[in-house]
Backbone as CSV, one residue per row, in Angstrom:
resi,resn,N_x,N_y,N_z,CA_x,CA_y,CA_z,C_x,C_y,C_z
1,UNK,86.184,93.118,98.165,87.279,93.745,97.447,87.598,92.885,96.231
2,UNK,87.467,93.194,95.164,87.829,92.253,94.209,88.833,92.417,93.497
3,UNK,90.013,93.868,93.878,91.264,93.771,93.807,92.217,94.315,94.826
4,UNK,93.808,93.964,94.852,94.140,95.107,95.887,94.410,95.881,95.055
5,UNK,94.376,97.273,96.199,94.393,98.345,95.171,95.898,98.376,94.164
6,UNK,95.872,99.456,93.281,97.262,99.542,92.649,98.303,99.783,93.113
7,UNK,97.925,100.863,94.142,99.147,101.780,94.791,99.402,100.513,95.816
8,UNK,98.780,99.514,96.462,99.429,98.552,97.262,100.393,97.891,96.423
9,UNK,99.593,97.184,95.066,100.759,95.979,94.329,101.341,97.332,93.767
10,UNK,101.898,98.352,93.309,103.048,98.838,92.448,103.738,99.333,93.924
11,UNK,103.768,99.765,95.313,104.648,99.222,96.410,105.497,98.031,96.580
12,UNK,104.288,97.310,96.764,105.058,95.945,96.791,105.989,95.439,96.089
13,UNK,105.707,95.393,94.829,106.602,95.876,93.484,107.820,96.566,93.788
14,UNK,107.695,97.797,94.191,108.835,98.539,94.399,109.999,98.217,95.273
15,UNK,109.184,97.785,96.574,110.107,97.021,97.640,110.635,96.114,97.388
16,UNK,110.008,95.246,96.403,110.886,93.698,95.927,112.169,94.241,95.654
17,UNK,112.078,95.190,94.556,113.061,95.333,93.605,113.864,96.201,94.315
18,UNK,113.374,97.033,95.474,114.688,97.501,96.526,115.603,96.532,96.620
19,UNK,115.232,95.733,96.764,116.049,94.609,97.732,116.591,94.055,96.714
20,UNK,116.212,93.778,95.603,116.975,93.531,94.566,116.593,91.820,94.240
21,UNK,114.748,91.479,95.159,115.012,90.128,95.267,114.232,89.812,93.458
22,UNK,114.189,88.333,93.316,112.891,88.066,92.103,111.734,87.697,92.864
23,UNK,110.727,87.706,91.909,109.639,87.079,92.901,109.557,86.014,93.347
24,UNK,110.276,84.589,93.209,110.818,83.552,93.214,111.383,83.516,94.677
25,UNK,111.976,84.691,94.895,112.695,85.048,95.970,111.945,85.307,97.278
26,UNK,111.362,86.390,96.751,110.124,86.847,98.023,108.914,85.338,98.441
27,UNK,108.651,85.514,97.457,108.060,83.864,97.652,108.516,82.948,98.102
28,UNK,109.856,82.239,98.404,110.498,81.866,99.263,110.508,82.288,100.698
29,UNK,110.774,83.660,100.641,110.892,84.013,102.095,109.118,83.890,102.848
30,UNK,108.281,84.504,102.099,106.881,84.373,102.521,106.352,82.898,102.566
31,UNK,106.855,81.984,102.121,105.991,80.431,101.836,105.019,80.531,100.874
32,UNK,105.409,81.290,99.734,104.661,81.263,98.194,105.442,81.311,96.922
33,UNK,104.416,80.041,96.377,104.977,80.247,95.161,105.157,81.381,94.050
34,UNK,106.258,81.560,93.241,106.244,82.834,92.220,105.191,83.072,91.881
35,UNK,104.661,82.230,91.434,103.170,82.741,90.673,102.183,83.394,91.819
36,UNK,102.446,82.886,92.703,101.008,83.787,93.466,101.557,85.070,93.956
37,UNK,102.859,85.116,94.117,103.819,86.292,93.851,103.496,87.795,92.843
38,UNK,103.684,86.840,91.747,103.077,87.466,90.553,101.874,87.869,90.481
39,UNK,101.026,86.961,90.356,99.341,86.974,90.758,98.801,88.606,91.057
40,UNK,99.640,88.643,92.519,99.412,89.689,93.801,99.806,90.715,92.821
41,UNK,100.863,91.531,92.564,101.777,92.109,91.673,100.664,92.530,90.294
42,UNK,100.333,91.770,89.542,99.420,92.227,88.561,98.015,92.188,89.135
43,UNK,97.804,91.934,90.072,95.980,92.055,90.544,95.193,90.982,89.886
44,UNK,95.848,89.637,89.931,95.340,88.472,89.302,94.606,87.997,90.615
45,UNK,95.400,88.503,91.848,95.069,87.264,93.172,95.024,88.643,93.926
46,UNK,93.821,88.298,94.878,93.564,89.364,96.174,94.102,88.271,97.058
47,UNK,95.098,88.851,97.779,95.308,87.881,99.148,95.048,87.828,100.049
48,UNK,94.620,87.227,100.887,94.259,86.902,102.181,94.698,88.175,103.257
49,UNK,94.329,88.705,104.341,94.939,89.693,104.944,95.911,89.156,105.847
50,UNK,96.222,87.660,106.223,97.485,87.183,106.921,98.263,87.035,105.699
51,UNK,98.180,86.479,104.584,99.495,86.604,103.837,99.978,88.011,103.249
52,UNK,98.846,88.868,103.348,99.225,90.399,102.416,100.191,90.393,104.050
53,UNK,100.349,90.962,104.917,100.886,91.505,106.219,102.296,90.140,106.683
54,UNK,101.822,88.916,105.896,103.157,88.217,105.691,104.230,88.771,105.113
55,UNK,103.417,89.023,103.762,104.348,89.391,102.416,105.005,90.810,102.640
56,UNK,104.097,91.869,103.367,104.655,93.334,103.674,105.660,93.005,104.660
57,UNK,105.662,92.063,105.731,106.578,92.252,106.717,107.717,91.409,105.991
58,UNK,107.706,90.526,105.120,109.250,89.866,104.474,109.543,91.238,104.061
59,UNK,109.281,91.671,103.093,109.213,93.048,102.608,109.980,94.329,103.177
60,UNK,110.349,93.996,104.543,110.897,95.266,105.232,109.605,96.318,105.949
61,UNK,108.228,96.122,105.772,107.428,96.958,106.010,105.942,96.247,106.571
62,UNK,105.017,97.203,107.076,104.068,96.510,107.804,102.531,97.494,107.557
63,UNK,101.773,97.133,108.042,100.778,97.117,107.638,100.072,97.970,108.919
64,UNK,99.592,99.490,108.886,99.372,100.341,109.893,97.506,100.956,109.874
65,UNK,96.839,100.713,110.585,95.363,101.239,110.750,95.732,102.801,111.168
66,UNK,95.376,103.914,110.411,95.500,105.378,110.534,94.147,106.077,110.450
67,UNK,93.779,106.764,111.554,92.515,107.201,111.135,92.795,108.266,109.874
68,UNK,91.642,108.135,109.245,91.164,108.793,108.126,91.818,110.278,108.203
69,UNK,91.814,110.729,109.116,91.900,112.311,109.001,93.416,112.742,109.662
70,UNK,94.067,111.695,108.857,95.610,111.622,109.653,96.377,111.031,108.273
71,UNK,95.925,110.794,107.357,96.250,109.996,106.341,96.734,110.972,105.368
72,UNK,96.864,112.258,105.584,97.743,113.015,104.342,98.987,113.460,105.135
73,UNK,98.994,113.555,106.540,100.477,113.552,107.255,101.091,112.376,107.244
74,UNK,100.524,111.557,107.684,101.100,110.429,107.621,101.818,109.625,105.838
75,UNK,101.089,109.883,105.084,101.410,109.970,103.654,102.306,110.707,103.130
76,UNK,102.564,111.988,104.065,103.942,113.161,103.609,105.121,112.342,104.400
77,UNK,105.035,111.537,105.631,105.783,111.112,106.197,106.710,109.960,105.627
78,UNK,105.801,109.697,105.266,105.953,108.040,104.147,107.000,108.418,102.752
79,UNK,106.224,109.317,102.616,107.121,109.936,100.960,108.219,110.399,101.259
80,UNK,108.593,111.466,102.680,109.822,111.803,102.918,110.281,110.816,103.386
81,UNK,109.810,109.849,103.546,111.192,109.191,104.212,111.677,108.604,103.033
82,UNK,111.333,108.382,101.983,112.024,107.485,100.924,112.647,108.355,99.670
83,UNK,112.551,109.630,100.332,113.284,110.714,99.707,114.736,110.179,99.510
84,UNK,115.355,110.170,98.531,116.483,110.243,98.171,117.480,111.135,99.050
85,UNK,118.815,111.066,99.120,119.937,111.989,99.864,119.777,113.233,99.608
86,UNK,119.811,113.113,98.047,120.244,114.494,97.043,119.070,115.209,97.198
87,UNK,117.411,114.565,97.541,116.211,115.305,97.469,115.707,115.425,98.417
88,UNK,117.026,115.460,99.679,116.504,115.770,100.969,116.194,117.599,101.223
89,UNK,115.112,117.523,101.817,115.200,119.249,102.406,115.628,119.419,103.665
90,UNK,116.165,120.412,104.088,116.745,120.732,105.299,115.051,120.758,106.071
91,UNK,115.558,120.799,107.640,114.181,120.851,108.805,113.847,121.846,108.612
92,UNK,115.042,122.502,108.834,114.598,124.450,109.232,115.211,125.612,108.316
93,UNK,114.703,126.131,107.713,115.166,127.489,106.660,116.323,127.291,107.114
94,UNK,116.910,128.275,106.175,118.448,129.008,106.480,117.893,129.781,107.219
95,UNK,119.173,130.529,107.945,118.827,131.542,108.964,119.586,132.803,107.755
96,UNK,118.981,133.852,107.700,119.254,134.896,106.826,120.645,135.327,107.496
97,UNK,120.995,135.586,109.037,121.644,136.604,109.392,122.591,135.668,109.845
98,UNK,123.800,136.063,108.995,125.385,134.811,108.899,125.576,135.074,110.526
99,UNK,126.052,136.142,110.991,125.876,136.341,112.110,125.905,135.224,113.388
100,UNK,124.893,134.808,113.150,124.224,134.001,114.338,122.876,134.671,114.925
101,UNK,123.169,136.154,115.311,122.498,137.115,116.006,120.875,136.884,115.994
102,UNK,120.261,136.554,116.612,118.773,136.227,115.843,117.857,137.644,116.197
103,UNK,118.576,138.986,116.687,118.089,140.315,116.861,117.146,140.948,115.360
């Protein structure tokens, strides 16, 4: 692998800045310095697979093996959950008939 992919570092990325930490910060909590922080973040440094699953679990998140043919549910799952309040969808339609009556 001679990078991680994008969609991993612009995550990672994203989660920092959930939290509102710097990379200075996360790097602290993981036992790395900013720069290799950074590194990871622009695709300067591929990391190790114990520190990538370090860095995801400071992170709030973890690191899951999905078979292949499970990976676009599991990917809708992922996206709804970080759905916003306002861009939530209800489970189940409206029910047409105010009623109740389901005749």
């Amino acid at each position: 692998m001679d990078r991680l992919p994008e969609a991993i570092r612009r995550e990672l990325k994203a989660a920092r800045l959930r939290r509102g930490w710097s990379q200075a910060q996360v790097g602290q909590q993981a036992g790395l310095p900013q720069t290799h922080i950074s590194g990871i973040e622009t695709g300067r440094i591929v990391p190790r697979f114990d520190t990538l699953l370090d860095l995801v679990r400071v992170l709030g998140m973890d690191l899951v093996l999905v078979p292949q043919s499970l990976v676009p549910a599991v990917t809708a799952l992922v996206r709804d959950g970080h759905m916003d309040k306002t861009d939530e969808r209800p489970l189940y339609a409206a029910d047409d008939d105010q009623d109740g009556d389901a005749s």
